[in-house]
C-alpha positions in Angstrom: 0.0 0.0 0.0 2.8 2.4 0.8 3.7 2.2 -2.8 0.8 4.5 -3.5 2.2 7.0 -1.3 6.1 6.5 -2.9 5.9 5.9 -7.1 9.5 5.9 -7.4 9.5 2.8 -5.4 6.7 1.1 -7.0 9.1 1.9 -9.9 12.5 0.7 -8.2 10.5 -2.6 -7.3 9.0 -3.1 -10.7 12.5 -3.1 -12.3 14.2 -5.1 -9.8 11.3 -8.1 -10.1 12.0 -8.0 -13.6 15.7 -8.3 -13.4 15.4 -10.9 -11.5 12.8 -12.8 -12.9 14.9 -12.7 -15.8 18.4 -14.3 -13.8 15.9 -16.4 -11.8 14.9 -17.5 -15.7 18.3 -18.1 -16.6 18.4 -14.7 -18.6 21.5 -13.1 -17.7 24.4 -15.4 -18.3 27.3 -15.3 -16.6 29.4 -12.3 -18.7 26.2 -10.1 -18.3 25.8 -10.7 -14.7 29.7 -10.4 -13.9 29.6 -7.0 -15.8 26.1 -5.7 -13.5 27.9 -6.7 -10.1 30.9 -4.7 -10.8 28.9 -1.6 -12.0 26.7 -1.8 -8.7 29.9 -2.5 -6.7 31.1 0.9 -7.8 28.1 2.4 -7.0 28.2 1.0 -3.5 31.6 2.2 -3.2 30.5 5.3 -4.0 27.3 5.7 -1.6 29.0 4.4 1.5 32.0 6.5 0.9 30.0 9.5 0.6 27.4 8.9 4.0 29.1 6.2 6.0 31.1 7.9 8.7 33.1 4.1 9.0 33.9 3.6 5.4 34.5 7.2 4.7 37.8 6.6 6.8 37.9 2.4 5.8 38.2 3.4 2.2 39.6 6.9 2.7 42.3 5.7 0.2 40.4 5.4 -2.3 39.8 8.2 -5.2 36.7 9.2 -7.3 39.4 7.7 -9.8 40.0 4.7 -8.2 36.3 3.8 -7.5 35.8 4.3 -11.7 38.3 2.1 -12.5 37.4 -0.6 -10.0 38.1 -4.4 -10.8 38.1 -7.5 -9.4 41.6 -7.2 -8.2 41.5 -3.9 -7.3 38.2 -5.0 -4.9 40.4 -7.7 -3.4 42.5 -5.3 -2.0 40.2 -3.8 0.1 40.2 -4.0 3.8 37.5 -6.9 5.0 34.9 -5.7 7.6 34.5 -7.8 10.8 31.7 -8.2 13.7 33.9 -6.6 15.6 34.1 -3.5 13.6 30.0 -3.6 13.3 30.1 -3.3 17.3 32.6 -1.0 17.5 31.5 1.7 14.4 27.6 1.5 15.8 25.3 3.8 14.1 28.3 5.2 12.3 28.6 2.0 9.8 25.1 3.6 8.6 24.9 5.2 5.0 22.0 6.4 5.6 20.2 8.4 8.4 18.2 6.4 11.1 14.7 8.5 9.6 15.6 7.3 6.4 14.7 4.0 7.5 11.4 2.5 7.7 12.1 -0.2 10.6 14.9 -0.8 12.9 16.3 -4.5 13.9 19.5 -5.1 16.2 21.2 -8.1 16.9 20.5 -10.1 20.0 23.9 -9.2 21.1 23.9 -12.7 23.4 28.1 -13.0 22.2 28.7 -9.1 22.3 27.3 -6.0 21.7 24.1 -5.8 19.8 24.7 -3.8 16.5 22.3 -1.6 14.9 20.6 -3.5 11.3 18.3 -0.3 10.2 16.5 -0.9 6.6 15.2 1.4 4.1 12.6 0.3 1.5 15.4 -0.2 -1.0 16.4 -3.3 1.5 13.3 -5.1 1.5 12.3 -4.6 -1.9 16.2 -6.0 -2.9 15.8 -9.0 0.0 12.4 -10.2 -0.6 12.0 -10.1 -4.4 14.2 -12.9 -4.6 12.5 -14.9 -2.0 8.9 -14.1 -3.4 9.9 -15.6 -6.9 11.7 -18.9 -5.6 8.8 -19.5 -2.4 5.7 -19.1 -5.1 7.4 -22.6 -6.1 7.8 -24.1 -2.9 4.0 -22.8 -1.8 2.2 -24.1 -5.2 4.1 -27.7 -4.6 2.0 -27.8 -1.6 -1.1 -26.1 -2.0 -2.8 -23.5 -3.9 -3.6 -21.5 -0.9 -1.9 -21.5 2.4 -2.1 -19.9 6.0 0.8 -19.4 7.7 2.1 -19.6 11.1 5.1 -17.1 11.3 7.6 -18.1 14.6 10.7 -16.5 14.1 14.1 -16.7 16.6 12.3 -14.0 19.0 9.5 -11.1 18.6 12.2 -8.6 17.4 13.6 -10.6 14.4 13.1 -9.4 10.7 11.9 -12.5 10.1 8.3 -12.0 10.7 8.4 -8.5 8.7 10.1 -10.7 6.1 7.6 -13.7 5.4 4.7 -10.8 6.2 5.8 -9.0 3.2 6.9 -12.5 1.1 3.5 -14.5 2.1 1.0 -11.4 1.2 2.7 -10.7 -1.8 1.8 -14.0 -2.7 -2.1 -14.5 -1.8 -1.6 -16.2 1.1 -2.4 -15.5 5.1 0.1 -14.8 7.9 -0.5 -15.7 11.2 2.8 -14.7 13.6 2.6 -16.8 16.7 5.7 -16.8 19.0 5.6 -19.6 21.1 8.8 -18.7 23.2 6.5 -15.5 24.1 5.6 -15.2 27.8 2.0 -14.5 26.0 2.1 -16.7 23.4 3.2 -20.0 24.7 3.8 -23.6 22.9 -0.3 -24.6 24.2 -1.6 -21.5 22.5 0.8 -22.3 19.0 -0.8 -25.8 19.0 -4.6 -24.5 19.2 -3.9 -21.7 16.4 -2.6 -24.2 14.1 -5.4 -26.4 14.8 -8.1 -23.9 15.0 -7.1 -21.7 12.2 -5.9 -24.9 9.6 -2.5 -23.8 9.4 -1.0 -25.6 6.2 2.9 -24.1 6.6 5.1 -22.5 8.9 8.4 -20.5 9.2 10.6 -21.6 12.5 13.5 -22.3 13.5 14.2 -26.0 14.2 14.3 -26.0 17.4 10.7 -23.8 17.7 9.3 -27.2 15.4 11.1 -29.7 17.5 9.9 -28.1 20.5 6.1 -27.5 19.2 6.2 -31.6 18.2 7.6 -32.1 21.7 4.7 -30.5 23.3 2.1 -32.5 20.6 3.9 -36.1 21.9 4.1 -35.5 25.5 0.1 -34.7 25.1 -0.2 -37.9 23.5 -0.8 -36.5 20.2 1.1 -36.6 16.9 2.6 -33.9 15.3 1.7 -35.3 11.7 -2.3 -35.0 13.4 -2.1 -31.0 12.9 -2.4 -31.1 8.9 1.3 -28.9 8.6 1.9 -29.6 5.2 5.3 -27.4 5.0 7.5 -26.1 6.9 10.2 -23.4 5.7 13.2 -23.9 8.8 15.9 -21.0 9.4 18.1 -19.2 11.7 20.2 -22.1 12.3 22.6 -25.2 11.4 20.4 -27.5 9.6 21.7 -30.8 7.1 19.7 -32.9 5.2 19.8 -35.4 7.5 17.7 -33.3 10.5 15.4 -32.0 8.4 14.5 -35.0 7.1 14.1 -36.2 10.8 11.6 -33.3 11.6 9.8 -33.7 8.3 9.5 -37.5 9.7 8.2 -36.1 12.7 5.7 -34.1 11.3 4.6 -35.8 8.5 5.2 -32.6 6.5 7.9 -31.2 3.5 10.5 -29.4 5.3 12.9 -26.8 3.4 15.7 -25.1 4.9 14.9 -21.8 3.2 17.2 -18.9 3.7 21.2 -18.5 4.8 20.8 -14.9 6.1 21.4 -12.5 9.4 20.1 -10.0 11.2 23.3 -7.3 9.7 23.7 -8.9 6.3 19.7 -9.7 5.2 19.0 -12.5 2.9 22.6 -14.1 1.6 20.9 -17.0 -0.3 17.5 -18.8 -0.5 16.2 -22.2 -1.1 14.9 -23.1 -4.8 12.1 -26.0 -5.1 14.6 -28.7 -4.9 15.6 -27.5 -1.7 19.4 -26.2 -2.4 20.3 -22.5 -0.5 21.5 -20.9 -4.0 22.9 -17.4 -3.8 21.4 -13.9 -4.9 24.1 -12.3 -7.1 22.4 -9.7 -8.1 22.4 -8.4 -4.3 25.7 -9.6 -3.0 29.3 -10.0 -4.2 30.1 -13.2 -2.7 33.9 -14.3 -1.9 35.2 -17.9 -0.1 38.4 -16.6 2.1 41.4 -18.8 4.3 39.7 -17.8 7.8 43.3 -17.8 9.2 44.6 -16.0 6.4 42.2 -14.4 4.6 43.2 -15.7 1.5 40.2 -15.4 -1.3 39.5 -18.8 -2.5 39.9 -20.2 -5.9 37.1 -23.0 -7.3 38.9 -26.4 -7.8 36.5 -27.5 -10.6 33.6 -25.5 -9.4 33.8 -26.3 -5.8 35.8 -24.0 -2.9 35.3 -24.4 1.0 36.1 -21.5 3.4 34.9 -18.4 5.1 32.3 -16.8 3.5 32.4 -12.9 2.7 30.0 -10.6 1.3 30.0 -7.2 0.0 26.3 -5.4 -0.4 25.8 -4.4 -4.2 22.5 -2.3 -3.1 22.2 1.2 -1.6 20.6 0.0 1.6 20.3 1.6 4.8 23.7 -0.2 5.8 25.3 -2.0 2.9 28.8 -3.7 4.0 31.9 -4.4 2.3 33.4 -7.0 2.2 31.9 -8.7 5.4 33.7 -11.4 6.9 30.6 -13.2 8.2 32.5 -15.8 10.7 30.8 -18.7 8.5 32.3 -21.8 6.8 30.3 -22.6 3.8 31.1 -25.2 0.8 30.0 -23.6 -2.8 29.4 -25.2 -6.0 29.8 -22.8 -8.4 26.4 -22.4 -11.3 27.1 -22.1 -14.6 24.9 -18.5 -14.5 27.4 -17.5 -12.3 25.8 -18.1 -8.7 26.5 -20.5 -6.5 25.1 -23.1 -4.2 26.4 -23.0 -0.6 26.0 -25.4 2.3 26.7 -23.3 5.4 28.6 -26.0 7.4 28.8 -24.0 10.7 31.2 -20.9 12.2 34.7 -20.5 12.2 34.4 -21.0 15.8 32.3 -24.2 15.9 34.8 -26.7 14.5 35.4 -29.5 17.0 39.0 -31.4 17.2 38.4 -34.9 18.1 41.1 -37.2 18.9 43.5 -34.6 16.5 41.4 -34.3 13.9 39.3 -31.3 13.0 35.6 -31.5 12.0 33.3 -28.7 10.9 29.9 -28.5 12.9 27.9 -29.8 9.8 29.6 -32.9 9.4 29.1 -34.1 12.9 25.5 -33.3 12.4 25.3 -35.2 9.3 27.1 -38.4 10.4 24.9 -38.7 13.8 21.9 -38.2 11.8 22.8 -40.2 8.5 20.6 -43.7 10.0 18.7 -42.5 12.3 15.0 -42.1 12.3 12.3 -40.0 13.6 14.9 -38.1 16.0 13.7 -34.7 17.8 16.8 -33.9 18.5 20.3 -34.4 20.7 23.2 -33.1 22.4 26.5 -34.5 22.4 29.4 -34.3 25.3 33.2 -34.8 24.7 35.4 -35.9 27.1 39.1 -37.1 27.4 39.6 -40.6 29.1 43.2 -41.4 29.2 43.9 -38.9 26.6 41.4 -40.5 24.3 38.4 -38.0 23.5 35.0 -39.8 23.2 31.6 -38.4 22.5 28.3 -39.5 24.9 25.4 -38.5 23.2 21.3 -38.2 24.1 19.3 -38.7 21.6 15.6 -38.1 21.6 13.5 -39.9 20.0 9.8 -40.1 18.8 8.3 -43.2 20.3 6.6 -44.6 17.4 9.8 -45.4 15.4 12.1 -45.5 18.2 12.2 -49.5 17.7 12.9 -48.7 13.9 16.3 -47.7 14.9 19.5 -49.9 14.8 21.7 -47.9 17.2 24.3 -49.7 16.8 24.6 -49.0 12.7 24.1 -45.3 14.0 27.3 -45.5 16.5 29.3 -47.6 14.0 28.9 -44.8 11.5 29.6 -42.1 13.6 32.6 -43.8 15.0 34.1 -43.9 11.5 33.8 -40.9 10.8 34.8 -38.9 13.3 37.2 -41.2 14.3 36.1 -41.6 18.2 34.3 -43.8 20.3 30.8 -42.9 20.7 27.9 -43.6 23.4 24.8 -43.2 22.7 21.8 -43.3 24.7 18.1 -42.5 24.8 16.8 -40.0 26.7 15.1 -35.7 27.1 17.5 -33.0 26.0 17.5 -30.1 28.2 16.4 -26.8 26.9 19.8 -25.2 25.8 19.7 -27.5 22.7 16.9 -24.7 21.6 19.0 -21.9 21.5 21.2 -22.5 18.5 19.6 -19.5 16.5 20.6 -16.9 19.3 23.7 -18.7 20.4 25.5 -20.8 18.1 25.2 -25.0 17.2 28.4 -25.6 19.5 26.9 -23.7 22.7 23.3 -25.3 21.9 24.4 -28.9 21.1 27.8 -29.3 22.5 29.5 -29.6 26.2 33.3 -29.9 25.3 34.6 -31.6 29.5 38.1 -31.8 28.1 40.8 -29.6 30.2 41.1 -26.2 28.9 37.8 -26.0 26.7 36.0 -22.8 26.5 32.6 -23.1 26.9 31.9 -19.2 27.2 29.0 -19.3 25.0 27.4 -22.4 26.5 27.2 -20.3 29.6 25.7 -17.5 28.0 23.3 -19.9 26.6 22.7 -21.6 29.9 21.8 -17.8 31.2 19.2 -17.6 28.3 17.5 -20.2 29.2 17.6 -19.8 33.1 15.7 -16.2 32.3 12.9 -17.9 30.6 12.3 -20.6 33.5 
């Protein structure tokens, strides 16, 4: 409606829906597209230079002259932008003023300070074009018509502004329920979504394991409430656990967006379910997180620390952001990429001298296993030997179809410990991945010297809620 009131963004958002609608249609190959990123790069160079109080002294080096004759090599050369900086530059990463903005986000600031994530209108129409034209898929695979139950990480995430916008611009009903709120509640989720036929919703996993934890220990099924879909985000996700909560719920589950708080929407799920990149938004690189080192593709496939540069004059577009993830790309032959975000830098786990990402150990628990809600795993050293004891809960009905042993053989092998596993309730700091991180939600690392700072600060999170 506010488009009325603003025709040069009904403008703006006609021509960026046609753009891309035309990549998303494999019409711009991969010359074309390379030669639109680096024109918007320069433009972004240009506009943060000119109102960013932080890059106008990042990039003071750079000329009018320099920013004209921008390449790829000469962009590689530019200094990287960190969390830290985000919490240290404030409001004054901004390009834009605060009243230029038409909402205002922070992050939860649960590992440090929160940091500011303003948007202006040019933000959402760039973020949620693309996911409006890859969802319409995932939505018409399940239904012509669909209401849906919005739950994001808290009450003050983008995400329910997000799939508000997405959802309506596609003809179908939003309903945001936050079950983790004091007035919401997991009892009152469960009667909306049963009295209001909810066919799909947006969560994290640990909101949908939690919501089918409440339907068993009523005696009820999840697969009972009719959930045909569910879109999962904000967290570490494989294959292998959504399948598990799809199991569960007896419904299609997508992981469907790779995005934060300060960067906005960094890729988005297509119907077959792969998180494929938006490069007519971002500039993405693949760096050595020790080094910083940009990646090369071997073949078409690199693995490293993602980074990101903004090609959009947004309230607060970044350059080159060093987002703290580790992602594997295979590189499209319209020149985007599919990623698998396999975890933070930070949540790699040496076992017994060898060094696993957070994905992997995810996927190998997961890989047999049936009908699991969800676990947590503990390390310990027993003469010098690390181990892992894990607790794995488990839906009853198809508890009996699981051969525990072929699960602990095949963890064992592949991370290269021994394992124990046994059945049993997770405690509630499993469901704090999304605010936290996967290591502080699903891992409690006994060995001698570990840090286990941000389990404590999840521990606190979820001692304020009891």
């Amino acid at each position: 409606m506010y488009a009325l009131f603003k025709p040069e963004l009904l403008e703006l958002a006609r021509a960026v829906h046609q753009q891309h609608e035309l990549f998303e249609n494999n019409g711009i190959l991969a010359d074309e597209l390379d030669k639109i990123q680096l024109e918007r790069l320069r433009n972004t160079l240009r506009y943060v230079k000119a109102n960013s109080p932080y890059y106008r002294a990042a990039l003071s080096i750079l000329t009018e002259g320099d920013i004209d004759a921008c390449d790829w090599d000469m962009f590689r050369k530019l200094p990287f932008t960190t969390k830290n900086d985000l919490r240290e530059a404030g409001h004054n990463m901004a390009a834009a003023p605060l009243n230029n903005a038409w909402i205002y986000y922070e992050t939860t600031g649960t590992t440090g300070a929160a940091t500011p994530c303003p948007r202006n209108e040019q933000d959402s129409i760039f973020n949620n074009t693309p996911l409006i034209l890859r969802y319409k898929k995932i939505f018409l695979a399940h239904g012509q018509q669909h209401i849906v139950g919005v739950m994001g990480p808290t009450e003050l995430h983008s995400t329910g502004d997000t799939f508000e916008d997405v959802c309506r611009s596609l003809g179908h009903t939003v309903v945001k329920m936050w079950p983790r709120s004091p007035v919401v509640g997991l009892e009152r989720a469960v009667t909306l979504i049963k009295e209001l036929k909810i066919t799909a919703l947006v969560c994290t996993p640990a909101v949908a394991i939690s919501l089918a934890r409440y339907q068993l220990q009523n005696e009820q099924s999840p697969s009972e409430l009719g959930v045909k879909l569910i879109f999962t985000l904000g967290e570490l996700t494989t294959p292998a656990l959504l399948r598990n909560i799809g199991d569960v719920w007896g419904s299609a589950v997508y992981n469907c967006m790779y995005a934060s708080q300060e960067s906005s929407i960094l890729a988005a799920s297509d119907k077959d379910g792969n998180l494929c990149t938006v490069p007519l938004n971002v500039v993405y690189e693949v760096v050595n997180p020790q080094s910083g080192q940009v990646q090369e593709p071997e073949g078409s496939k690199m693995t490293g620390e993602l980074v990101i540069t903004h090609l959009y004059q947004g309230q607060k577009p970044l350059i080159r952001y060093r987002t703290g993830d580790m992602v594997r790309v295979k590189v499209m032959n319209n020149g985007g990429w599919q990623i698998i975000p396999i975890g933070r830098v930070r949540d790699t786990l040496i076992v017994n001298g060898n060094q696993h990402c957070a994905y992997d150990i995810e996927a190998a628990l997961f890989e047999h296993l049936k009908g699991c809600l969800d676990y947590h795993i503990q390390v310990d050293a027993v003469a010098g030997v690390d181990q892992l004891r894990i607790t794995l809960e488990l839906e009853n009905s198809v508890s009996k179809r699981n051969d525990l042993e072929a699960v602990t053989n095949f963890l064992e092998a592949k991370i290269g410990a021994h394992a124990h596993i046994s059945i049993g309730s997770t405690d509630a700091v499993t469901g704090t991945a999304a605010m936290v991180s996967w290591k502080a939600a699903r891992l409690h690392d006994k060995r001698n010297g570990s840090d286990n700072r941000e389990r404590e600060t999840a521990l606190n999170i979820v001692a304020k809620r009891a």
